[in-house]
C-alpha positions as CSV (number, residue, x, y, z in Angstrom):
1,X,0.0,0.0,0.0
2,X,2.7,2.5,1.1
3,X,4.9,2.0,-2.2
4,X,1.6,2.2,-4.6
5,X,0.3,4.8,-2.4
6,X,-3.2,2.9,-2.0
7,X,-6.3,3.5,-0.2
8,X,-8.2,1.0,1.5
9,X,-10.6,0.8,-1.2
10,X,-8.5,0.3,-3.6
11,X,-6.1,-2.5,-2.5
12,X,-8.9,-4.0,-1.8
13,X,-10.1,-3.7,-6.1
14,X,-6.6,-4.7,-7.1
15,X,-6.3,-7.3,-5.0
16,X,-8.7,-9.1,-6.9
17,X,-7.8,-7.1,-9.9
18,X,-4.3,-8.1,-10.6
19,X,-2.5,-11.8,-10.5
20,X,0.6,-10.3,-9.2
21,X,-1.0,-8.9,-6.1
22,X,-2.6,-12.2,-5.4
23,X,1.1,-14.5,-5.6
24,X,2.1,-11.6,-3.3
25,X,-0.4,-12.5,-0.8
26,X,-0.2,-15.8,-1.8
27,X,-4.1,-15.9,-2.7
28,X,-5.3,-18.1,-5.7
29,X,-8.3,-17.3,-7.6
30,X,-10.8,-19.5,-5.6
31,X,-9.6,-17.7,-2.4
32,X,-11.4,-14.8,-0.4
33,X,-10.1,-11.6,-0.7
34,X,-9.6,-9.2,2.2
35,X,-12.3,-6.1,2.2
36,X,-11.2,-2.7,2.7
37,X,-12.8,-3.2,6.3
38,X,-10.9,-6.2,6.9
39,X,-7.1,-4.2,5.6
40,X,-8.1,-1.3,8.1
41,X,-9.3,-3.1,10.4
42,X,-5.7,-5.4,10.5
43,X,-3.3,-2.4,10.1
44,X,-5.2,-0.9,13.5
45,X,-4.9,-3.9,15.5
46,X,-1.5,-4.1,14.4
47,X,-0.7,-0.9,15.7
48,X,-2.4,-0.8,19.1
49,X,-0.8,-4.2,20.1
50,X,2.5,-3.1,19.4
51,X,2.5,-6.5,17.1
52,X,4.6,-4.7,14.4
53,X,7.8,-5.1,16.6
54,X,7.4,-8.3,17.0
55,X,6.9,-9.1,12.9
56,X,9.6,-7.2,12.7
57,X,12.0,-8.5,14.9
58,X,11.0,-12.1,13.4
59,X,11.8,-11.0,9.6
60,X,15.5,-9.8,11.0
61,X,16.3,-13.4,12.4
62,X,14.6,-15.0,9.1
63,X,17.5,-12.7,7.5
64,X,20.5,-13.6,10.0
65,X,19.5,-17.1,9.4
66,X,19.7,-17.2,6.2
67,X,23.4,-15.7,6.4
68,X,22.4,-12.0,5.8
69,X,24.1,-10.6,9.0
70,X,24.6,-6.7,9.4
71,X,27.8,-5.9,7.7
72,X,30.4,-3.1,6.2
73,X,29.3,-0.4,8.7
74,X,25.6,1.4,8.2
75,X,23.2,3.8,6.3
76,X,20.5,6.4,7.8
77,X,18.2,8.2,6.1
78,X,14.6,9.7,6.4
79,X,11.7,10.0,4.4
80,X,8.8,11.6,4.7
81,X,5.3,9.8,5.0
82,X,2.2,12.1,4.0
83,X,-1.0,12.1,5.8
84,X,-4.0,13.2,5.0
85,X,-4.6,16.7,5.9
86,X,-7.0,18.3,8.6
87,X,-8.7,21.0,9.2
88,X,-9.0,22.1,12.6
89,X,-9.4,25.4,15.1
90,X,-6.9,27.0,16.5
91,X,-8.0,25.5,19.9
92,X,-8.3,22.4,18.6
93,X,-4.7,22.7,17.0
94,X,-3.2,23.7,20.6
95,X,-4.3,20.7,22.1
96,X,-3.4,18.0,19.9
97,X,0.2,20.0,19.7
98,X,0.3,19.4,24.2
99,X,-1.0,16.4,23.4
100,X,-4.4,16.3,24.7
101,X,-7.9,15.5,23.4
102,X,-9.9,18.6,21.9
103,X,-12.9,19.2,24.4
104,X,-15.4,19.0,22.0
105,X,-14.2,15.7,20.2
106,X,-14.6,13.5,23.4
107,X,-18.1,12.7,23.4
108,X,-17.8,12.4,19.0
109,X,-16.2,9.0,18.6
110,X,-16.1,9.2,15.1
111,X,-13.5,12.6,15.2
112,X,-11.1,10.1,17.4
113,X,-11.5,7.9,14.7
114,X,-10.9,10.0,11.6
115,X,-8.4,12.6,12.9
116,X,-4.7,11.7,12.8
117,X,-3.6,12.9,16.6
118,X,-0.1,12.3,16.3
119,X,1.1,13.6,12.9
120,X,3.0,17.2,12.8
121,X,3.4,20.2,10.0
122,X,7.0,20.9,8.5
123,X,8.9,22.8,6.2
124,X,10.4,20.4,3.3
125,X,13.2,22.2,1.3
126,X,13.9,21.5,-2.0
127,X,16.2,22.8,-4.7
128,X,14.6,25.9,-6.9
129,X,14.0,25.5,-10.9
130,X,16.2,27.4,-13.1
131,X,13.8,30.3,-14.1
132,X,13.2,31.1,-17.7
133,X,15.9,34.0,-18.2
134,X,18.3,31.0,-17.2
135,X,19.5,32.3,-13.7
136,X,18.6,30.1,-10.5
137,X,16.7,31.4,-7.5
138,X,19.2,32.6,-4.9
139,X,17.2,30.4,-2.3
140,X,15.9,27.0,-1.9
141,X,12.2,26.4,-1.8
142,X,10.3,25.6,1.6
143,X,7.1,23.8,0.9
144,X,4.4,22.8,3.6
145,X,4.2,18.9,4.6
146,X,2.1,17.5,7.0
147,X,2.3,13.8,8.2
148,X,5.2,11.7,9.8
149,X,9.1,11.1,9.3
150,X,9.9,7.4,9.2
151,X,13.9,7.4,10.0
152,X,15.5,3.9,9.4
153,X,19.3,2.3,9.8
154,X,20.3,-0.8,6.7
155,X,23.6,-2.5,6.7
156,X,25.8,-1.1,4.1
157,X,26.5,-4.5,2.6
158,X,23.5,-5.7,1.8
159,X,21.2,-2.8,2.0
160,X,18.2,-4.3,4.6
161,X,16.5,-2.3,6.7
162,X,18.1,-3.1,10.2
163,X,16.7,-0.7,12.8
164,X,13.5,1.9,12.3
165,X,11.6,4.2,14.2
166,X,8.6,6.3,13.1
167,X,8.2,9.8,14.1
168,X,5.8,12.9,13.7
169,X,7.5,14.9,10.8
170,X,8.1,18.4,12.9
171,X,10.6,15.8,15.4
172,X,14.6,16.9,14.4
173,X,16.0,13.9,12.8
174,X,19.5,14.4,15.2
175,X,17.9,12.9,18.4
176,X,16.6,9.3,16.8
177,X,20.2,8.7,16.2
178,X,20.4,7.8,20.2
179,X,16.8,6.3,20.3
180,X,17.6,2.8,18.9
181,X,18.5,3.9,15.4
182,X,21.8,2.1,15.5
183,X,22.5,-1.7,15.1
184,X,25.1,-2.5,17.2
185,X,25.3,-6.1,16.0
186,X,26.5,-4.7,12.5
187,X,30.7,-6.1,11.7
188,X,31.8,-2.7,11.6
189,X,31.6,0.4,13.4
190,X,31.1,3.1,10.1
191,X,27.8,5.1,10.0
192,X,26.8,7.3,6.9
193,X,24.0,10.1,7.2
194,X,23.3,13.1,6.2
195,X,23.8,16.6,8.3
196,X,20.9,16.8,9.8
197,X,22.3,13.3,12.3
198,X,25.6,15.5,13.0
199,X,25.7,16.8,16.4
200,X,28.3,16.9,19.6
201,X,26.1,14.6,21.1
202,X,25.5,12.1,18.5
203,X,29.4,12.2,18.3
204,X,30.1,11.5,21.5
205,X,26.8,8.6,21.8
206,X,28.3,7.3,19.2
């Protein structure tokens, strides 16, 4: 869903759309198909037992078996993760940002259920297009993102996602470093990141 960028709804129709969705999820044409209930219904479970550590932690040893230990030093990186965007007063706003429950959304189950609580506006900054006369904007453009930052560690040799850790997107990307971001199972001590990891205190953590 997260690399197609699907809805509900529609994993749900290309599920029993497409052939290769189905050997994915290992269904054959006779077989039931998950609903787009049934898909929500999963990932939320999933989330409020914590069971996603767990799977995860599972898929690492099936790796380490299988002789794909954590090797040549390692790689972090984040990306952003959109969300769907909310509108909200300012009140509302100031209490989900001290992370408390808007007043008038306690007695409305169904707010609780379609607002996203935990994810966070940020500035993303990307380069600026040439212009048309040929010269280049003398600064970089900020653009508006709301939604989460999803920071993860993979071992340099053969480029699997080790250690990961999901995080409103306004969070600085310096402290995760010293928040479990590291595999200290990896065969060699060399980390690569970008500037936005570099600080005295990840230097001396480190």
């Amino acid at each position: 869903q997260t690399l197609n960028n699907l809805s509900d709804e529609r994993t749900e129709y290309l599920i029993n759309d497409r052939l290769s969705f189905m050997r994915f999820l290992g269904l054959g044409l006779s077989d039931r198909v998950p609903d787009a209930k049934t898909v929500w219904l999963c990932q939320k479970r999933l989330t409020q037992t914590g069971a996603i550590d767990g799977l995860f932690n599972r898929f690492d040893a099936t790796l380490r078996n299988a002789g794909y230990l954590p090797m040549s030093g390692q790689i972090l990186d984040a990306t952003l993760v959109a969300a769907p965007k909310q509108r909200n007063t300012n009140a509302e706003k100031a209490d989900l940002r001290a992370g408390r429950i808007p007043e008038d959304w306690q007695d409305k189950p169904a707010n609780l259920s379609h607002k996203d609580r935990h994810a966070r506006w940020t500035l993303k900054f990307t380069k600026a297009k040439r212009q048309d006369d040929g010269t280049m904007p003398s600064s970089d453009l900020a653009i508006p993102f709301f939604g989460y930052k999803s920071h993860v560690s993979i071992d340099r040799k053969y480029r699997f996602i080790r250690k990961w850790k999901t995080m409103h997107a306004a969070a600085s990307d310096g402290a995760r470093l010293r928040e479990g971001l590291l595999d200290k199972t990896n065969t060699a001590s060399s980390v690569w990141a970008d500037t936005a990891y570099r600080s005295k205190a990840n230097e001396d953590f480190m």
